[in-house]
C-alpha positions, 0 to 999 in steps of 0.5 A: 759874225754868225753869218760869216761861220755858216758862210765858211762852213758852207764853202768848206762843204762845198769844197769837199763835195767837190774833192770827193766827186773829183777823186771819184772821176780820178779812180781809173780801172785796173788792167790785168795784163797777161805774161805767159808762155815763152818770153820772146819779142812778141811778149815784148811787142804785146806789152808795149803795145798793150801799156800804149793803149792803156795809158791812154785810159789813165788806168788806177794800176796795172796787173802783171799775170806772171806764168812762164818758164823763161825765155830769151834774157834780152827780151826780159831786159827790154820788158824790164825797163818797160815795166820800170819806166811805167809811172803809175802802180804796178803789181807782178802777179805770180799765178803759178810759176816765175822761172828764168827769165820770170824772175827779172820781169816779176820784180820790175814791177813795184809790188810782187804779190804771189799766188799760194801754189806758186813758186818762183826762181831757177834763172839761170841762163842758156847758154851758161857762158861766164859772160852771159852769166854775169850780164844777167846777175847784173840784171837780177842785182840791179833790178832787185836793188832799185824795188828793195829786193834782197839782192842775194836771193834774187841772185841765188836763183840765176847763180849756182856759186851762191850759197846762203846759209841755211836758205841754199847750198852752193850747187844748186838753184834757188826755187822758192814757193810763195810763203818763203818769196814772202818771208824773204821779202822777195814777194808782199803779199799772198793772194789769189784774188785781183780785189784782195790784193788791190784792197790790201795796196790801197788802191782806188779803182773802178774795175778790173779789165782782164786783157786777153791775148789776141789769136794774132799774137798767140799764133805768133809766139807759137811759131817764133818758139826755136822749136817751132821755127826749126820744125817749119824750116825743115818742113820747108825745105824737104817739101821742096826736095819732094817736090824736086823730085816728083813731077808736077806740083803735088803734096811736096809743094804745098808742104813746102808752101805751108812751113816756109808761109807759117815761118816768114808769116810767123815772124813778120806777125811778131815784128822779128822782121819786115818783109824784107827777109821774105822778099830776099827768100823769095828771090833766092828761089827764083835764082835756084830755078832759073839755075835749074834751067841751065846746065852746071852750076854758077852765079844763079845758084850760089846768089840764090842760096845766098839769099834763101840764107840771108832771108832766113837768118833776117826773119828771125830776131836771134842771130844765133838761134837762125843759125841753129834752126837752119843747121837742123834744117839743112842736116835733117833735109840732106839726109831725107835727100839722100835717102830719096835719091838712093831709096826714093823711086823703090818705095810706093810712094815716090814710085807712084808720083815718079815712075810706074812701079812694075807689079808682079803677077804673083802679087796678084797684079797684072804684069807691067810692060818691062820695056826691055826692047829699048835697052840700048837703044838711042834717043832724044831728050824731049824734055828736061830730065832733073832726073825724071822727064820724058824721051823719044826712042824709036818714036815712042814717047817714054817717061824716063830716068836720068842715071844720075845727071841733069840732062837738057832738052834735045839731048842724045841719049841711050837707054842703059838700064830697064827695070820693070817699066822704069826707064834709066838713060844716059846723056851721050 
């Protein structure tokens, strides 16, 4: 009988020796995951990515680093479900502010866990259309009442209809800082330290693993911002209206090769689109040229814009938002345009690459040939003029002006006008 009680108590010990070692090999890491910046589809593309790998390593739980002032709402839907779906502990960190679009993801996760100076609410949505609006309080309501969040205050912070005695007036967001999100149960606990909070939830782990965002992904959610996109689109196209009219390929190329790279580079990065949108762009400007080549304006042209539009509007993952970026582009490109063509060849600038800019001696230069035997006078288009080119009159080979239209090569033309040693012709 003795012999059988050593013989169990031995298994027993056995048994827990081996309990205790294979809980031990169970304790995974822990992963902080970073969500700052501006909300978009390559946060959401960085976090899908991310929680893929990690899933693989099985992870004890996973951190949410939150510092955001928002971003696009459907972006944050799709982190949200994300977030939900994640079938081991989650904490959403609030390490200085969740605002906007913040809000929705912050209280996907599990347990929310604020840091001491931060603050969280003012959701409300852009643009405040009543449609909008009540999607994203659907959102907010939903998402709160799946983690045991007050549904009320989760919605004060989206809608300004909400009054809460004593907590909001109608009118106004609701902002709350890190001691009032916890006495409102909207946050569980207030800490600045990765281990406090993980001790506090109870949960085993073997290291906390800070991911980091790569250069990749930093570039692209720089360029993706609309701000951003709208800067490179019209930087793209006034380089392109500089290089038009200066002959040659200078300074308004390679400009135009720099904002139109970044924003189709930019957004391919992010996943806003494939290569499509860029091989689109790029065959609209191949139909402009070869409308350039001809006389008028038909089929090549309109194709061509056609395409340089659709490229534009597919690279970017918000219809509306291409929309606006494109409007500014064109709007700000058609007026530095005009300001060219009315203004352009008078300054130093464009009057260098263009023309030679007559000098006068009381400036202290040496007087420029003014040319003026030519006035009159009839010649040959030697090369296209869109509107610069060269002509031969009486022989001489001469950098010359179109007066306002695009003439063809071997073309009659008259020299109508003379200033300095700018030349300006009319075809005949």
């Amino acid at each position: 009988m003795k012999r059988t009680k050593i013989i169990a108590l031995f298994l027993i010990f056995m048994a827990l020796i081996n309990c205790i070692a294979y809980s031990q090999q169970q304790r995974g890491n822990v992963y902080v995951i970073p969500i700052k910046g501006e909300i978009n589809e390559v946060t959401y593309q960085f976090l899908k990515g991310t929680i893929d790998k990690i899933s693989t390593k099985d992870p004890a739980a996973i951190i949410f680093e939150i510092d955001t002032y928002g971003g696009q709402i459907d972006q944050a839907e799709k982190i949200k479900n994300l977030i939900y779906s994640i079938d081991i502990p989650t904490i959403s960190f609030v390490n200085n502010k969740a605002e906007s679009a913040g809000v929705l993801i912050t209280i996907s996760s599990e347990k929310v866990v604020m840091a001491e100076s931060s603050t969280i609410g003012s959701a409300e949505t852009i643009p405040n259309t009543e449609k909008v609006m009540s999607m994203w309080v659907s959102f907010l309501k939903d998402m709160a009442e799946l983690r045991n969040r007050d549904p009320k205050i989760v919605t004060a912070m989206a809608d300004k209809d909400v009054e809460i005695e004593g907590i909001k007036e109608k009118g106004k967001l609701l902002n709350i800082n890190a001691r009032e999100a916890n006495k409102f149960g909207i946050a569980d606990y207030i800490s600045n330290s990765y281990e406090d909070m993980l001790e506090h939830f109870n949960i085993n782990y073997s290291d906390v693993v800070k991911v980091e965002e790569g250069k990749g992904i930093k570039v692209a959610k720089f360029v993706t911002n609309p701000y951003v996109s709208t800067l490179l689109l019209t930087l793209g196209f006034v380089g392109m209206v500089i290089e038009i009219f200066t002959p040659g390929f200078g300074i308004g190329g390679i400009i135009s090769l720099i904002g139109f790279g970044m924003f189709f580079g930019g957004n391919i990065m992010a996943g806003n689109s494939q290569w499509t949108s860029l091989v689109l762009f790029v065959i609209g400007l191949i139909l402009l040229v070869i409308e350039g080549m001809v006389p008028g304006f038909g089929l090549p042209g309109i194709s061509g814009i056609i395409l340089i539009i659709a490229g534009i509007i597919l690279a970017m993952d918000s219809f509306t938002g291409a929309i606006i970026s494109l409007s500014v582009a064109i709007i700000v490109t058609t007026v530095i345009s005009i300001v060219l063509i009315k203004y352009g060849y008078k300054s130093p600038l464009i009057g260098k690459a263009v023309l030679s800019k007559s000098q006068r001696n009381e400036d202290g230069y040496v007087s420029a040939n003014p040319k003026a035997e030519f006035l009159n006078k009839e010649g040959i288009a030697i090369t296209e003029l869109r509107p610069t080119g060269i002509v031969d009159v009486d022989n001489h080979r001469i950098d010359a002006l179109s007066e306002g239209n695009y003439i063809d090569k071997g073309s009659k033309i008259k020299v109508v006008k003379v200033e300095g040693s700018k030349i300006i012709v009319r075809r005949m």
